[in-house]
C-alpha positions, -999 to 999 in steps of 0.1 A, spaced: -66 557 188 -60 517 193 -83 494 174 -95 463 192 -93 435 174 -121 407 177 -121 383 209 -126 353 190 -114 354 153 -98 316 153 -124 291 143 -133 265 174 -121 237 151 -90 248 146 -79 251 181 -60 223 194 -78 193 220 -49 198 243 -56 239 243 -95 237 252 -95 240 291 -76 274 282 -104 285 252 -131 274 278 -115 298 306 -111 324 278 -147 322 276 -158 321 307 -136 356 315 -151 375 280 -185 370 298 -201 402 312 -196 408 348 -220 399 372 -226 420 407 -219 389 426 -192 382 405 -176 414 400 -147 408 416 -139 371 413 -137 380 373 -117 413 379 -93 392 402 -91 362 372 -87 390 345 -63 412 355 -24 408 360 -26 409 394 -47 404 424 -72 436 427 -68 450 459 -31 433 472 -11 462 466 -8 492 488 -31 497 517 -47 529 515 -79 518 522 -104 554 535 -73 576 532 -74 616 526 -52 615 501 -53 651 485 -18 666 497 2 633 502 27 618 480 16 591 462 43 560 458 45 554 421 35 517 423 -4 520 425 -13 484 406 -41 466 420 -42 491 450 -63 491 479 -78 528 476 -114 523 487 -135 555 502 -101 572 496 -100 611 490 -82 623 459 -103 652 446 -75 670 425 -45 650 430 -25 646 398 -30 611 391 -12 615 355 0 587 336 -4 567 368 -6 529 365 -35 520 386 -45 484 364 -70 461 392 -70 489 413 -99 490 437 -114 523 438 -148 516 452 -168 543 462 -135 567 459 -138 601 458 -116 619 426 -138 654 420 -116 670 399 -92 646 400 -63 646 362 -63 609 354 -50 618 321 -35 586 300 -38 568 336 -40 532 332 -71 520 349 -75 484 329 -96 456 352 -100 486 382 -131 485 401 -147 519 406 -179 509 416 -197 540 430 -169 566 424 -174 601 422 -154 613 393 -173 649 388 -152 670 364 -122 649 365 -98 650 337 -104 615 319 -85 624 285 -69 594 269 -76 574 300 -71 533 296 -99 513 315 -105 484 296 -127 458 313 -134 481 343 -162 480 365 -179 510 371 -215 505 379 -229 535 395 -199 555 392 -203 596 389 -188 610 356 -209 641 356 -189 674 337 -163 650 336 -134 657 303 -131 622 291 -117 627 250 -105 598 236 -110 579 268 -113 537 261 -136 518 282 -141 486 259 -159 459 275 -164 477 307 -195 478 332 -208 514 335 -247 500 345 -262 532 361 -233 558 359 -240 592 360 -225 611 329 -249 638 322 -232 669 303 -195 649 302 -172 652 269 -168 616 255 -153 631 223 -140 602 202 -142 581 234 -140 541 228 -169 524 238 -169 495 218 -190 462 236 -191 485 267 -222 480 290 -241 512 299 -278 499 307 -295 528 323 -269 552 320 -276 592 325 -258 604 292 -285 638 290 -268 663 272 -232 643 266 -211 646 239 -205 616 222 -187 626 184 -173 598 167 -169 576 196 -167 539 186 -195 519 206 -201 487 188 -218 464 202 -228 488 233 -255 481 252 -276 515 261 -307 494 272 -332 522 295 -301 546 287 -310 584 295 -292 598 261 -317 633 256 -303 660 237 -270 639 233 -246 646 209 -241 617 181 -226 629 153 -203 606 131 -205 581 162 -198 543 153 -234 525 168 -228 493 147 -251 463 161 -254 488 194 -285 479 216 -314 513 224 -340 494 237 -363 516 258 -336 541 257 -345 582 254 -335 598 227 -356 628 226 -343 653 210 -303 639 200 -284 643 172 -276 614 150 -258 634 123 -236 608 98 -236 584 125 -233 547 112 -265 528 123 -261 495 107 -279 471 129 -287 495 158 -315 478 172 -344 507 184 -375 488 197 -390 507 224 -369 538 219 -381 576 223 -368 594 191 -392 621 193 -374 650 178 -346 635 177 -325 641 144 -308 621 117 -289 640 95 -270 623 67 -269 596 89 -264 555 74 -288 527 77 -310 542 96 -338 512 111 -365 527 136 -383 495 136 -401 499 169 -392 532 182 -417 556 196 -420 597 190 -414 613 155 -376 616 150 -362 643 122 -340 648 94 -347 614 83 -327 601 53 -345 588 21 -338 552 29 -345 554 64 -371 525 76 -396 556 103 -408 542 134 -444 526 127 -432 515 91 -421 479 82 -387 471 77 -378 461 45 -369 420 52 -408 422 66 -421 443 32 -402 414 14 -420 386 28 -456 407 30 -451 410 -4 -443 370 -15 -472 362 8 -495 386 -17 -482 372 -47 -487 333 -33 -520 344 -25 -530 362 -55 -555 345 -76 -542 326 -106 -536 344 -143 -559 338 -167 -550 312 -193 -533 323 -223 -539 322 -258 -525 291 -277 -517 312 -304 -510 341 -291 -499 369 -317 -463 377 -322 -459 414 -309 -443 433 -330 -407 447 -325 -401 486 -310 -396 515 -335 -365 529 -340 -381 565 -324 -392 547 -295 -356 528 -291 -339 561 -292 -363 577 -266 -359 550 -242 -318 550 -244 -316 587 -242 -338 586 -212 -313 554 -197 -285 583 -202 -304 611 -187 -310 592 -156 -274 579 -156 -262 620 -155 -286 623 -126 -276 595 -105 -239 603 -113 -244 639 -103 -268 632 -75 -237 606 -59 -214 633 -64 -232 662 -49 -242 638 -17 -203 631 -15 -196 666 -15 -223 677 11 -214 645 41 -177 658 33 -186 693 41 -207 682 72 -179 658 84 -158 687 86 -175 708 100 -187 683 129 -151 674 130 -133 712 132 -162 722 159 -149 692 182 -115 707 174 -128 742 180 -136 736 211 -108 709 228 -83 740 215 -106 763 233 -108 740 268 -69 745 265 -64 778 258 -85 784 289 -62 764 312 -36 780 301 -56 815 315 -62 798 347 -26 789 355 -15 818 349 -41 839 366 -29 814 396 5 822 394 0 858 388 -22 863 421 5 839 439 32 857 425 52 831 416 61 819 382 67 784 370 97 766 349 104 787 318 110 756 290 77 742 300 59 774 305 73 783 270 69 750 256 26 747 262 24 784 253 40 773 215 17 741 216 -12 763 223 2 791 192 7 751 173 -33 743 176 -46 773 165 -23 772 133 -37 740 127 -69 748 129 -65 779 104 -46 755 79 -67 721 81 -91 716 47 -97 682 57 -106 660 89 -75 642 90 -53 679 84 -72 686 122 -50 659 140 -25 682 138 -43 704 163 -50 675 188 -17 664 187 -2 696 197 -29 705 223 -16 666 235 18 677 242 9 711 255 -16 696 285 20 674 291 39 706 291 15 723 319 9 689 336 50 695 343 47 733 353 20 720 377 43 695 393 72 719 392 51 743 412 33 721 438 68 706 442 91 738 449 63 760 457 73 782 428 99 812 422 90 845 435 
């Protein structure tokens, strides 16, 4: 997966007089999009103007042929449930309102596209580019969307209950009540996201990347946290009720409501002060305290510690030592075991999803009696045999990107006996 590097890592006063009217405009465009304003940013933003390429504005587009050049597009209320939209290049697109049910946008490039109010049910979103798209109210229910990236994109009010976000990147995106019930969101990166009144019950969190990410008012009855990094994940308002933490890092439930689970040691509960606010409670108390009593002139000199007692004290310094030491290491050795296993399941089950289309193509072509191009046939059938060796062999989480790799190029491989097929209408 890409990094994104900050927006604004120069320091103002190091940028030139003469380059300021660009910084300004710079700024102005990073801002987040307003619904009045949707458009006029989208059209600033991207390369070119959303909306002045082809006309295909309310088509039925499920059995035509689609010209390749579909940038900045005019495809609103157009029908494309299931067309094979694969690799396309789609950047400023406007898709409002579209309809792509199970639609394969697979590594399509949807950067600065506006799909405001599109239904993409059960489409195939894996590795799908849509940086700085708008999709407020847009449909993503079922929807596969595995290392998808949405950075800095508008999803306020989409609909993604029960879709597979699966190392998805997230990071600064907007989703302010968002449906997310029951979506699986391991590992995704989502700094800085903003799930204000977000629907997120029985979601699935684990080794997710909520750095600085905003959960105000949001419900999060009963989802699972486990080893995800919390630092600065603000919680006021929040349901956690039931909700578990596993293992999971700087964990702050300042504010939150319901009786979460699994709670680390250092964990600040809901209903308990934070530790900044114990701080100052507690140099309030000791301003407040009343005075010492005055001591002795003269006091006596104490006397110095026995050797006994010296002894005692640095064998007890050791013991503790051997317990933190081991304690450290034992703590290591159970988040690695849980970070693999989180890790193989979501490997588990993306070589499973692929295994099974592999089943229903060639159930399809069975019952249509036709059979598709051998090399490719051959090839996703040895990508498929690839994953599951993979999967037997990994011992760590990095071994297991030897699995999504090859399921990677086996989806390409059927992607090609699916064109082949719809293209020649097969070989009896």
């Amino acid at each position: 997966m890409r990094r994104f590097a900050p927006l604004f890592a120069v320091p103002l006063a190091a940028v030139p007089l003469c380059a300021a009217p660009l910084l300004v405009a710079t700024l102005f465009l990073s801002l987040p999009s307003l619904p009045a304003s949707a458009t006029a940013v989208h059209a600033a933003a991207a390369p070119c103007t959303p909306g002045s390429g082809v006309k295909l504005r309310g088509r039925d587009l499920t059995g035509a042929t689609l010209p390749p050049d579909l940038r900045c597009a005019d495809l609103t209320g157009a029908k494309l449930d299931g067309v094979d939209l694969t690799g396309k290049d789609l950047t400023g697109a406007v898709l409002r309102k579209a309809s792509l049910k199970e639609a394969d946008l697979g590594q399509a490039h949807l950067d600065y596209a506006d799909l405001r109010g599109a239904d993409l049910s059960e489409a195939d979103l894996g590795q799908m580019r849509a940086k700085q798209a708008n999709l407020r109210g847009a449909i993503l229910a079922d929807a596969d969307a595995v290392q998808a990236e949405f950075p800095h994109s508008d999803l306020t009010g989409a609909v993604l209950t029960r879709a597979v976000l699966t190392q998805a990147n997230l990071t600064d995106t907007t989703l302010v009540d968002a449906d997310l019930k029951d979506t699986a969101l391991g590992q995704i990166k989502a700094r800085k996201a903003d799930f204000t009144r977000a629907k997120l019950g029985e979601a699935k969190l684990g080794q997710a990347h909520l750095e600085h990410a905003v959960l105000r008012d949001a419900d999060l009855s009963e989802a699972e946290f486990t080893q995800a990094e919390l630092d600065g994940a603000d919680f006021h308002g929040a349901n956690v009720g039931k909700a578990s933490f596993t293992q999971a890092d700087d964990v702050d439930l300042t504010g939150a409501r319901g009786t979460p689970e699994n709670l680390p040691d250092d964990a600040v509960a809901p209903g308990t002060t934070s530790g900044k606010d114990s701080a100052a409670n507690e140099t309030a108390t000791d301003e407040t305290a009343a005075p010492a009593q005055d001591v002795p002139r003269n006091p006596a000199r104490p006397r110095g510690p026995s050797p006994a007692l010296v002894l005692v004290i640095v064998s007890g310094l050791g013991l503790s030592l051997t317990l933190i030491l081991w304690g450290v290491a034992h703590r290591r050795k159970e988040r690695f075991v849980a970070e693999m296993a989180v890790a193989r399941h979501a490997a588990e089950e993306d070589v499973t999803r692929f295994g099974e289309e592999i089943d229903a193509l060639d159930f399809e072509m069975k019952v249509n009696q036709v059979s598709g191009p051998a090399y490719e046939w051959r090839a996703a059938l040895d990508a498929y045999d690839a994953a599951k060796r993979a999967l037997h062999a990994a011992q760590t989480p990095h071994d297991l990107r030897a699995a999504a790799t090859a399921v990677a190029h086996g989806r390409q491989a059927l992607h090609e006996v699916r064109s082949r097929l719809s293209g020649t209408g097969g070989h009896r």
